[in-house]
FIROVO-501465 format. One record per residue (C-alpha): residue in one letter; z negated, y negated, x. Coordinates in nm, 3 decimals, padded with zeros to 5 digits. Example, Ala and Ser with C-alpha at 12.3 -4.5 7.8 and 13.67 -1.06 7.14 Angstrom:
<sites>
+----+---------+---------+---------+
| aa |      up |   north |    east |
+----+---------+---------+---------+
|  A | -00.780 |  00.450 |  01.230 |
|  S | -00.714 |  00.106 |  01.367 |
+----+---------+---------+---------+
</sites>
This chain:
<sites>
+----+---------+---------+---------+
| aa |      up |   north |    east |
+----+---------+---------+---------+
|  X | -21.076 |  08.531 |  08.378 |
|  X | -20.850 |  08.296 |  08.183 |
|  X | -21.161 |  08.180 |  07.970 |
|  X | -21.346 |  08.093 |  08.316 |
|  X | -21.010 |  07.885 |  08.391 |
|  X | -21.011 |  07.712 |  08.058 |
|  X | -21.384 |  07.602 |  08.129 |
|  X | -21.347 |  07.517 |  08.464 |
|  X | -21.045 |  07.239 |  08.349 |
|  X | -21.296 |  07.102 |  08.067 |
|  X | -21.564 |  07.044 |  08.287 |
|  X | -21.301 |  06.848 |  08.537 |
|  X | -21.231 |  06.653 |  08.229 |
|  X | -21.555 |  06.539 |  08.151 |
|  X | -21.708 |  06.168 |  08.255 |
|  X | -22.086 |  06.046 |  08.298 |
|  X | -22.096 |  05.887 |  07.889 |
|  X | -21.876 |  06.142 |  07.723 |
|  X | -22.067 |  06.262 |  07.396 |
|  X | -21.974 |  06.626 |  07.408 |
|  X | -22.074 |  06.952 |  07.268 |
|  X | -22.123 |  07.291 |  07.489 |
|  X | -22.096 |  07.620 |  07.341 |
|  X | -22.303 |  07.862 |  07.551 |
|  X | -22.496 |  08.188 |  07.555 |
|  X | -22.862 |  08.179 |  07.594 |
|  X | -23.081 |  08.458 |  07.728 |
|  X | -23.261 |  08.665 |  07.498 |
|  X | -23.608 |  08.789 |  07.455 |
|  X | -23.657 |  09.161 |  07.300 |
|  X | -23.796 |  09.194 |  06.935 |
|  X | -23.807 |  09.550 |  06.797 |
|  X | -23.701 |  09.365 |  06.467 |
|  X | -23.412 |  09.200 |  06.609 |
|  X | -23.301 |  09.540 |  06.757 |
|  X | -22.925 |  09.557 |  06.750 |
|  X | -22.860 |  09.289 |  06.494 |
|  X | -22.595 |  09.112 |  06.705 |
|  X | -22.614 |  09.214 |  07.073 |
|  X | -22.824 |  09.022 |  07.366 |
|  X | -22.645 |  08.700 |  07.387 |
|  X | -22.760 |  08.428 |  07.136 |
|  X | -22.498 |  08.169 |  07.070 |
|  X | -22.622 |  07.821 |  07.117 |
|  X | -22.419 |  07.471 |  07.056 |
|  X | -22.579 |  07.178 |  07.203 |
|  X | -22.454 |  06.811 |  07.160 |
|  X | -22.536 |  06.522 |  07.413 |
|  X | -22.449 |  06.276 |  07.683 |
|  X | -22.291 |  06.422 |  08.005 |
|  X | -22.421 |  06.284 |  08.273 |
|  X | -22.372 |  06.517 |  08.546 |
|  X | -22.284 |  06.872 |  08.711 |
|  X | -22.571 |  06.898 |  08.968 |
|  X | -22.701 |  07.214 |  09.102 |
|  X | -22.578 |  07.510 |  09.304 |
|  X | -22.657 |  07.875 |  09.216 |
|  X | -22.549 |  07.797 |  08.920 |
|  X | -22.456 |  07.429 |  08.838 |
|  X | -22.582 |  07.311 |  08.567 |
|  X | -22.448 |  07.102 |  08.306 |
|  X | -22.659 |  06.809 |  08.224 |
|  X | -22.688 |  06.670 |  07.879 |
|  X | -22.886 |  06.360 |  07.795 |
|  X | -23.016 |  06.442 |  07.440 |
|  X | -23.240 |  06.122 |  07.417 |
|  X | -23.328 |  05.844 |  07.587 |
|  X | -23.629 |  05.592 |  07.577 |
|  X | -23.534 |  05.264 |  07.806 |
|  X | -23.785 |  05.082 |  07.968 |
|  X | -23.762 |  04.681 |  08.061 |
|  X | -23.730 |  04.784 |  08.436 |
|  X | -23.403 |  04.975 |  08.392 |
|  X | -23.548 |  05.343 |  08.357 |
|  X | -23.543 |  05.587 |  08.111 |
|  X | -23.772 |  05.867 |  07.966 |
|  X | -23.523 |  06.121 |  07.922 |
|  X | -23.491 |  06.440 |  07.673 |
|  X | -23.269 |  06.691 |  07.852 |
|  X | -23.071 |  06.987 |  07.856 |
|  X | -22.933 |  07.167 |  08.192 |
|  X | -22.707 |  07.464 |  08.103 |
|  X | -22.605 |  07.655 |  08.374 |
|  X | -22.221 |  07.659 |  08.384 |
|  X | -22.183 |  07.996 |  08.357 |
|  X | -22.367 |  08.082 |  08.079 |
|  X | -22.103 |  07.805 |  07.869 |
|  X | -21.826 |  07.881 |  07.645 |
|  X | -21.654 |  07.643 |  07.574 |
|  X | -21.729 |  07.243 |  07.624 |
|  X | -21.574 |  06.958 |  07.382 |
|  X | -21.547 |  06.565 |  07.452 |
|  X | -21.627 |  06.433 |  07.060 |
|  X | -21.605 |  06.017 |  07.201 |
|  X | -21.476 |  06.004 |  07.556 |
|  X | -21.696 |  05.714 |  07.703 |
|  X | -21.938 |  05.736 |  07.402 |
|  X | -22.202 |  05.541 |  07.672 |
|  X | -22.087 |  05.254 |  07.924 |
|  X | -22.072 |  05.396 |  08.283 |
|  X | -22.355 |  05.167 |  08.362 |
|  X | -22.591 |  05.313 |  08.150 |
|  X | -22.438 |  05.685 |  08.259 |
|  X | -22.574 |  05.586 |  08.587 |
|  X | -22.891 |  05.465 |  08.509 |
|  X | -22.927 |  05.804 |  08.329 |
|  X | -22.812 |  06.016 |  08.600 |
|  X | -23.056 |  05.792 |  08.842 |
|  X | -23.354 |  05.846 |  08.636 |
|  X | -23.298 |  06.166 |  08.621 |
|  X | -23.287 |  06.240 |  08.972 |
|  X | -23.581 |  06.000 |  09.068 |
|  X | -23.835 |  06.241 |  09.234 |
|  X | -24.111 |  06.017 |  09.344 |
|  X | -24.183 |  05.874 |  09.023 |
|  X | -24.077 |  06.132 |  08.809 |
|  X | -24.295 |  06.374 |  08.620 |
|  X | -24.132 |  06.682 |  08.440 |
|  X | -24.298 |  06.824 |  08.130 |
|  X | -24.220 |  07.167 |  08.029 |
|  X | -24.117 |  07.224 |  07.657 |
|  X | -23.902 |  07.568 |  07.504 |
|  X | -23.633 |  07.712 |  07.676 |
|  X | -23.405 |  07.493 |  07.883 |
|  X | -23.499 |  07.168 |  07.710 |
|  X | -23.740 |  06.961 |  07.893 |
|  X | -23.868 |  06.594 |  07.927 |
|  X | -23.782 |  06.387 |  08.209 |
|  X | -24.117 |  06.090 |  08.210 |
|  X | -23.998 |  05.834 |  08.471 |
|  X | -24.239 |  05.566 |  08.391 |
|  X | -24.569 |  05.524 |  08.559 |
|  X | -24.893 |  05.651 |  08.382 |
+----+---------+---------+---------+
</sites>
C-alpha cells in the first residue's frame, strides 16, 4: 500500500517535458523453457518524454520515445502508454528536459483522431503517424 502511495506522489510530480524513466512490470507470455526462471512479471525500464496521464481503467502513462516534426507543427510520434498500475517506480532525470510548448504539441498530436493513423508494433510500443499520406 505504501509503494502505491509513493507512486501516486511521483506521478503528481511529473510535468508535460520531464525526461523520466518508469520502472514497471510487463505481462508475460508462457514458454515451457522459461518455466520458473524468475516468476510471471518481467521487469521493464523505459526512458522518455512525459507528456501525459490519459486514460481511465487504467491510466496510462504516456512517454514520447521519439519524435519526427513536421513544418506544420505536428509530429510522427514513437510511443509508450504504461498503464499506471503495472509501474514501479517513476524518476524525473531533467525536469523540463522539453519546453512546454513543444510538450503540447506532443500531447496534441497525439490525441489528434481525425488525422491520425496508429500502426501496431510489439507490445505496448506503437507509432503515432499524424501526417497525411
Amino acid at each position: 500500500m505504501k509503494n502505491k502511495q509513493v507512486l501516486k506522489q511521483q506521478l503528481r510530480g511529473l510535468d508535460p517535458g520531464d525526461l523520466v524513466c518508469v520502472e514497471w512490470s510487463d505481462a508475460s507470455v508462457g514458454k515451457s523453457m522459461h518455466a520458473g526462471a524468475g516468476g510471471i512479471e518481467v521487469p521493464v525500464s523505459s526512458w522518455g518524454i512525459f507528456i501525459s496521464l490519459l486514460g481511465k481503467n487504467p491510466e496510462h502513462i504516456v512517454l514520447a520515445q521519439n519524435n519526427f516534426r513536421y513544418a506544420d507543427g505536428l509530429y510522427d510520434i514513437d510511443y509508450t502508454a504504461i498503464p499506471a498500475p503495472w509501474a514501479c517506480k517513476v524518476s524525473v532525470l531533467i525536469k523540463g528536459h522539453v519546453d512546454s510548448e513543444t510538450a503540447r504539441h506532443l500531447l496534441e498530436s497525439f490525441l489528434l483522431h481525425g488525422r491520425a493513423r496508429i500502426s501496431k508494433s510489439c507490445g505496448h510500443q506503437q507509432r503515432l503517424r499524424v501526417h497525411e499520406a
